[in-house]
KETIRO-140998 format. One record per residue (C-alpha): x negated, y, z; residue in one letter. Coordinates in pm, 1 decimal. Example, Ala and Ser with C-alpha at 12.3 -4.5 7.8 and 13.67 -1.06 7.14 Angstrom:
BEGIN
+----------+----------+----------+----+
!       px !       py !       pz ! aa !
+----------+----------+----------+----+
!  -1230.0 !   -450.0 !    780.0 !  A !
!  -1367.0 !   -106.0 !    714.0 !  S !
+----------+----------+----------+----+
//
This chain:
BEGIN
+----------+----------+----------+----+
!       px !       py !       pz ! aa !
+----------+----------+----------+----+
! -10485.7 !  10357.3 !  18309.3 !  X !
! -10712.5 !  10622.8 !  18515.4 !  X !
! -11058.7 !  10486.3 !  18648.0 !  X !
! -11289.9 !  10562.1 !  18827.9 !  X !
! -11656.6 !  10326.1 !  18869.5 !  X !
! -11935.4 !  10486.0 !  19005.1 !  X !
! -12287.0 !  10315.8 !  19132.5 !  X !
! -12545.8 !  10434.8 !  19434.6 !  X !
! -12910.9 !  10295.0 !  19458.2 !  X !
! -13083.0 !  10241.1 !  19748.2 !  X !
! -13335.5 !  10038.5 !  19937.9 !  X !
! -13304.5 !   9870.8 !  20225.0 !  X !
! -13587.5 !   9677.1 !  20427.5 !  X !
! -13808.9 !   9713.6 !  20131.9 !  X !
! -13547.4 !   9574.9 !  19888.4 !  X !
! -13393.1 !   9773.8 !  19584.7 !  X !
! -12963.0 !   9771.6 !  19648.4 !  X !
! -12718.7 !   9878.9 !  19396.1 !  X !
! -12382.7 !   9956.2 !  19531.4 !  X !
! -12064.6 !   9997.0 !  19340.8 !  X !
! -11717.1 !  10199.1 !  19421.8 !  X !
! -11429.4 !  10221.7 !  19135.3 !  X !
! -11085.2 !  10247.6 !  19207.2 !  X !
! -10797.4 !  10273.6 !  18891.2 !  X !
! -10432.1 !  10414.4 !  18895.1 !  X !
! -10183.7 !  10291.6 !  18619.3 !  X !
!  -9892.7 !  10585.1 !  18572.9 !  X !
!  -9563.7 !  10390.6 !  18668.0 !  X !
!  -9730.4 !  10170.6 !  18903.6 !  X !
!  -9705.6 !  10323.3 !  19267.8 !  X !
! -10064.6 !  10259.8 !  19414.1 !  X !
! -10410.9 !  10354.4 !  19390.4 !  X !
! -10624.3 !  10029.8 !  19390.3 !  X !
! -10948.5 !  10108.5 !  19572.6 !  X !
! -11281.3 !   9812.5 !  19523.5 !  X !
! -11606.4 !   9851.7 !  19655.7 !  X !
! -11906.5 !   9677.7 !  19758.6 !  X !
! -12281.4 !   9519.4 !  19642.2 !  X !
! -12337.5 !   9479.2 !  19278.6 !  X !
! -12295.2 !   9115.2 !  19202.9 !  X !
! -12049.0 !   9043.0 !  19508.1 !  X !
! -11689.2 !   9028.6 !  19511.6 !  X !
! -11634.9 !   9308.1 !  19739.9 !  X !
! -11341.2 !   9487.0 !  19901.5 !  X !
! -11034.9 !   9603.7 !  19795.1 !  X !
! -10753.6 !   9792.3 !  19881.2 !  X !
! -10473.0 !   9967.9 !  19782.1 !  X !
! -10275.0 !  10282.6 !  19879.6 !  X !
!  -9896.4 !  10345.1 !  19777.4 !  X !
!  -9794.0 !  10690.7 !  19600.1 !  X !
!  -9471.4 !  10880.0 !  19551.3 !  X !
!  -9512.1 !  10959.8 !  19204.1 !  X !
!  -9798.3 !  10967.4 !  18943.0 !  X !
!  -9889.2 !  11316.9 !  18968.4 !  X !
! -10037.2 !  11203.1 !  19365.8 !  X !
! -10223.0 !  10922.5 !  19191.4 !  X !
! -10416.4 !  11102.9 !  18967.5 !  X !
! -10468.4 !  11389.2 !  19290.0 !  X !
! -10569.9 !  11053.5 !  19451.7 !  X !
! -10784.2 !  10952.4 !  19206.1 !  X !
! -10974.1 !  11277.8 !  19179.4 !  X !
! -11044.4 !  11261.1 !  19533.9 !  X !
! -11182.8 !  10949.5 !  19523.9 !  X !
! -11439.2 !  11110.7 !  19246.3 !  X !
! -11513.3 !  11374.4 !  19470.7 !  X !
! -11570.4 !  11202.8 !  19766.0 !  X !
! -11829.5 !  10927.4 !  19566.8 !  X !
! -12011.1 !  11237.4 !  19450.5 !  X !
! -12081.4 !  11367.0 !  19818.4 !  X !
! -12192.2 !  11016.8 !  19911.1 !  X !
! -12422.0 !  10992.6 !  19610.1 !  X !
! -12214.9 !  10745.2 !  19395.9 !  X !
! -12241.0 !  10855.6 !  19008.5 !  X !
! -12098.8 !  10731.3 !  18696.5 !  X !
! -12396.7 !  10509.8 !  18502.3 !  X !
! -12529.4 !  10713.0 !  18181.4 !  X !
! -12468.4 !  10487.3 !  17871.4 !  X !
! -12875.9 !  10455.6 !  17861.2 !  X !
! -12883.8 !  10319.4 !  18216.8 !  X !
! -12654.1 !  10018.2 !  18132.9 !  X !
! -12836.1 !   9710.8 !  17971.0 !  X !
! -12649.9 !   9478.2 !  17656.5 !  X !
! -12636.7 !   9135.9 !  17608.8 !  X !
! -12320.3 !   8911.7 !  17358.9 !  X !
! -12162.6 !   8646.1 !  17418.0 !  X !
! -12100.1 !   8378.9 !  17157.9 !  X !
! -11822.7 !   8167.5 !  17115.6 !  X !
! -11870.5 !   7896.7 !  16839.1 !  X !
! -11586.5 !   7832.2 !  16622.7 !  X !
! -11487.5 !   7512.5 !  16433.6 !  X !
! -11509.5 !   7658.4 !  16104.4 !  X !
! -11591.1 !   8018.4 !  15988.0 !  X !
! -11240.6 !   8169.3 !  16106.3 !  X !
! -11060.4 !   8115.4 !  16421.6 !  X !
! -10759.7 !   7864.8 !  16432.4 !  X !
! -10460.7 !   7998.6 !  16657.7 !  X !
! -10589.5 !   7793.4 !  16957.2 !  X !
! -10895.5 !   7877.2 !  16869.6 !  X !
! -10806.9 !   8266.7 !  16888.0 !  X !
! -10570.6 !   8195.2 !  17183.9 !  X !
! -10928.6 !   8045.2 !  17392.8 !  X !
! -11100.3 !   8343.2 !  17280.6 !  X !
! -10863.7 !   8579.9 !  17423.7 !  X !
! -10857.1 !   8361.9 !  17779.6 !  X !
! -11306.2 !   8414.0 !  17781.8 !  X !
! -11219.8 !   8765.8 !  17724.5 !  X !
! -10998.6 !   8803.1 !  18002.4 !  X !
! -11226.5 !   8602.4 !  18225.0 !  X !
! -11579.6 !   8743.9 !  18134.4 !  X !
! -11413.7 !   9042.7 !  18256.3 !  X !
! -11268.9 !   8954.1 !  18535.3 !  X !
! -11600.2 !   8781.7 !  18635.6 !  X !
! -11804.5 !   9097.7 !  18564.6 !  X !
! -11527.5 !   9358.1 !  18651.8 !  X !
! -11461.8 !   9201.0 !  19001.5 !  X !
! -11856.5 !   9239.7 !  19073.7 !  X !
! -11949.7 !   9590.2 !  18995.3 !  X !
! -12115.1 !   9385.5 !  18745.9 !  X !
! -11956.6 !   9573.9 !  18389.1 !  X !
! -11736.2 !   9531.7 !  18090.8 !  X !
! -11690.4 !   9351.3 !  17764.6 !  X !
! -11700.3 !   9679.2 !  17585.6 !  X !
! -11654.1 !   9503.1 !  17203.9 !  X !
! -11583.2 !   9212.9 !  17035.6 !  X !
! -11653.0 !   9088.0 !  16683.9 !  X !
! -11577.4 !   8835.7 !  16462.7 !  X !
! -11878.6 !   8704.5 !  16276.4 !  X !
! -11914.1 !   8419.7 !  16051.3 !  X !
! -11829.9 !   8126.5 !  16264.2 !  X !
! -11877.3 !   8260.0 !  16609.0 !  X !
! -11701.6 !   8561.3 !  16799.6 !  X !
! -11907.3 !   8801.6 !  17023.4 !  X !
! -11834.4 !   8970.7 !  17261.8 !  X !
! -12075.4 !   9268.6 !  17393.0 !  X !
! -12149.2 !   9298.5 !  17747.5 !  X !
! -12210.1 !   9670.3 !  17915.8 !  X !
! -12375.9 !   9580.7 !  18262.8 !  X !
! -12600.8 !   9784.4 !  18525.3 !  X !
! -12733.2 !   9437.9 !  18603.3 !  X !
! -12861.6 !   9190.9 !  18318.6 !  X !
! -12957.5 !   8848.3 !  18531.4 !  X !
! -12643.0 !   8868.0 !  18770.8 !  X !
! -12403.4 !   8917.5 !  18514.6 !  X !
! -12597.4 !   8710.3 !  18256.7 !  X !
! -12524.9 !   8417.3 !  18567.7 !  X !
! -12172.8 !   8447.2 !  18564.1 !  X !
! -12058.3 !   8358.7 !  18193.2 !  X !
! -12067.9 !   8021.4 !  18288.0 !  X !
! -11771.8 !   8092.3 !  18589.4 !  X !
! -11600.4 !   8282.8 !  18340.2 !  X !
! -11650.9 !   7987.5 !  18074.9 !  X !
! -11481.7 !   7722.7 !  18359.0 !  X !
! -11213.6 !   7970.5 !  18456.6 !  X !
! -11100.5 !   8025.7 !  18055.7 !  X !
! -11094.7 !   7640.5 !  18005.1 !  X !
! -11331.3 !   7676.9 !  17711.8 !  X !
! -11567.1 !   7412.6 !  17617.3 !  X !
! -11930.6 !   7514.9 !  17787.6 !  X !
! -12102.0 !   7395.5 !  17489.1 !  X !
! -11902.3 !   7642.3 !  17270.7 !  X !
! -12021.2 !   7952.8 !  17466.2 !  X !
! -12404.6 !   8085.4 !  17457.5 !  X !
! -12598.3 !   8430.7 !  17586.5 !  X !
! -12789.2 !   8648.3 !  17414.3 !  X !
! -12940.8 !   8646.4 !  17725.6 !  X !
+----------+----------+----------+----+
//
């Protein structure tokens, strides 16, 4: 899969703003998905059909284009903050249901952050008795606030999951 996720800052009335535009094209899947909006919100999105992947990707690199001339730019890897997030097992290794919940916060954490301009789990690690999970954000505190959504959503036990942060 082909994305795009690009950020603007900005102030408005005396306020710092941090926008967000991405949009992603999976060959073999007939659209361009198009999501924008303020960091931390849940934003817009919309989608665009295409004959064939080749007009995807030509989609796709228009949509790069265009965020350039409006000032959107990809975050440099020193601009994004870290934080983990730890999952306490039962005993030092994962049990299948254990590895099963694990794989559900995954999926949730990034939905959460993904669906907010808000970053990635960019790695996960198994440590002794706890998995991690690394968090790539542009915004520590608002994406910091929604592990506990993404905790709810996964079905996990809230006293299982902690922050770094």
């Amino acid at each position: 899969m082909s994305i795009v996720r690009t950020y603007r800052r900005s102030e408005q009335d005396g306020q710092q703003r941090v926008d967000y535009r991405e949009a992603w094209f999976a060959p073999g899947s007939g659209e361009v998905v198009v999501h924008h909006g303020r960091i931390g919100s849940t934003g817009t999105t919309s989608a665009e059909r295409v004959p064939d992947d080749a007009t995807g990707e030509q989609l796709l690199a228009g949509f790069a284009a265009q965020c350039a001339e409006d000032g959107f730019a990809v975050l440099p890897a020193d601009e994004l903050k870290h934080f983990e997030v730890f999952y306490r097992l039962k005993g030092a290794e994962p049990t299948s249901v254990e590895t099963a919940l694990v794989a559900k916060l995954r999926g949730e954490v990034t939905n959460q952050l993904a669906w907010r301009g808000l970053g990635e789990v960019v790695d996960e690690r198994a440590e002794s008795g706890r998995v991690v999970f690394e968090v790539a954000t542009p915004h520590l505190r608002k994406a910091a606030a929604e592990i506990p959504a993404a905790t709810k959503f996964a079905g996990v036990q809230p006293s299982r999951v902690t922050t770094s942060r």
